[in-house]
C-alpha positions as CSV (number, residue, x, y, z in Angstrom):
1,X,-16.4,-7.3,1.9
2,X,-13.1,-5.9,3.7
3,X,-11.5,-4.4,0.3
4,X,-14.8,-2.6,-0.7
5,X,-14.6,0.7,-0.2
6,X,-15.9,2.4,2.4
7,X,-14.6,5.9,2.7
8,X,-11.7,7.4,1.1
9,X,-8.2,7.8,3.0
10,X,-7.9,11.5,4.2
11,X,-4.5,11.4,4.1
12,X,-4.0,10.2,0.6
13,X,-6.2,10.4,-2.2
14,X,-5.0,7.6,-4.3
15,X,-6.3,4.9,-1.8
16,X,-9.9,4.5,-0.4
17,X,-10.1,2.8,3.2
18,X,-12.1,-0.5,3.0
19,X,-13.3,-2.6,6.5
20,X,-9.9,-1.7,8.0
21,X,-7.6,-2.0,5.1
22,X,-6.3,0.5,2.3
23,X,-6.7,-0.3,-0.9
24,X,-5.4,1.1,-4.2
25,X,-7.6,2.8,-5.9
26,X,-5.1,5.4,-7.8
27,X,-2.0,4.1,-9.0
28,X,-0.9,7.0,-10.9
29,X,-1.4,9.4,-8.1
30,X,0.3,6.9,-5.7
31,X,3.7,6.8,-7.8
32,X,5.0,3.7,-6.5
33,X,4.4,1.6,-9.9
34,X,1.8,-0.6,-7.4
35,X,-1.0,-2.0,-9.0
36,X,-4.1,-1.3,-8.7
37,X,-6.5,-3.4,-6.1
38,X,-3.2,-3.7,-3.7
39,X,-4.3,-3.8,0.0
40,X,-3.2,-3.6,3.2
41,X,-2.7,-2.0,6.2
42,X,0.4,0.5,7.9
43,X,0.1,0.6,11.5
44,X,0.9,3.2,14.2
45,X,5.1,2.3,14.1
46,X,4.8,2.1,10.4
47,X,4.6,-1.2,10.2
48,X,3.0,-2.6,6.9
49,X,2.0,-5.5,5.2
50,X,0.5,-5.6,1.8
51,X,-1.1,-8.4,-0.5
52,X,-1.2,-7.9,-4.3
53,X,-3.4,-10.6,-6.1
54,X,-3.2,-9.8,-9.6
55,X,0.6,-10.8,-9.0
56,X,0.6,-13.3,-6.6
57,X,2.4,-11.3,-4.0
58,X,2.3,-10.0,-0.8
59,X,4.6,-7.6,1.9
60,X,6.0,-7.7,5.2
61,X,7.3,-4.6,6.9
62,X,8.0,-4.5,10.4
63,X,9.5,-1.4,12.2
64,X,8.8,0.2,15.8
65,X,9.2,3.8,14.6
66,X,7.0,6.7,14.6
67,X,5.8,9.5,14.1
68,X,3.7,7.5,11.2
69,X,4.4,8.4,7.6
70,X,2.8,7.4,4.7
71,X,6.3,8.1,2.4
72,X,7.6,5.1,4.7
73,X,5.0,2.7,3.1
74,X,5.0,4.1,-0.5
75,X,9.2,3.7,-0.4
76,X,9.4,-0.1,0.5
77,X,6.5,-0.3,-2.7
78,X,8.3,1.4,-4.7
79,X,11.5,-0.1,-4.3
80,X,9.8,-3.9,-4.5
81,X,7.5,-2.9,-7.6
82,X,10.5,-0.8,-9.2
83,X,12.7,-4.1,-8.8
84,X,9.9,-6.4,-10.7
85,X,10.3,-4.1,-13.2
86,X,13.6,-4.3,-13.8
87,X,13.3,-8.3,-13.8
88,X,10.8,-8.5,-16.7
């Protein structure tokens, strides 16, 4: 129930906002190599935590900066996705 989707994210069309949470929807247009069904939440500071089932993962961010971005977020993906790349 919280990662079904109940609106999509203004701000970013390749998520859709579920019962507080983002969730993937779009990997293409999101561009950090994510996978799809990834959810989360970034919060006012741009702090962020994700959890990505299909790969038995999840992320920490914590940071008391702001004005909130969503290229914050989308960087620390990238950069952990682009690494598990790299590994297989």
């Amino acid at each position: 129930m919280m990662t079904k989707s109940y609106s999509l994210n203004p701000d970013d069309n390749s998520n859709h906002i579920g019962f507080s949470l983002f969730v993937l929807k779009h990997p293409d247009i999101d561009g950090t190599n994510s996978p799809k069904g990834i959810f989360g939440w970034p919060g006012y500071h741009n702090t962020h935590f994700w959890i990505d089932p299909e790969n038995n993962l999840f992320g920490i961010f914590m940071t008391r900066t702001h004005k909130f971005k969503w290229e914050i977020h989308k960087g620390i993906r990238k950069s952990v996705y682009g690494s598990l790349k790299s590994e297989k």
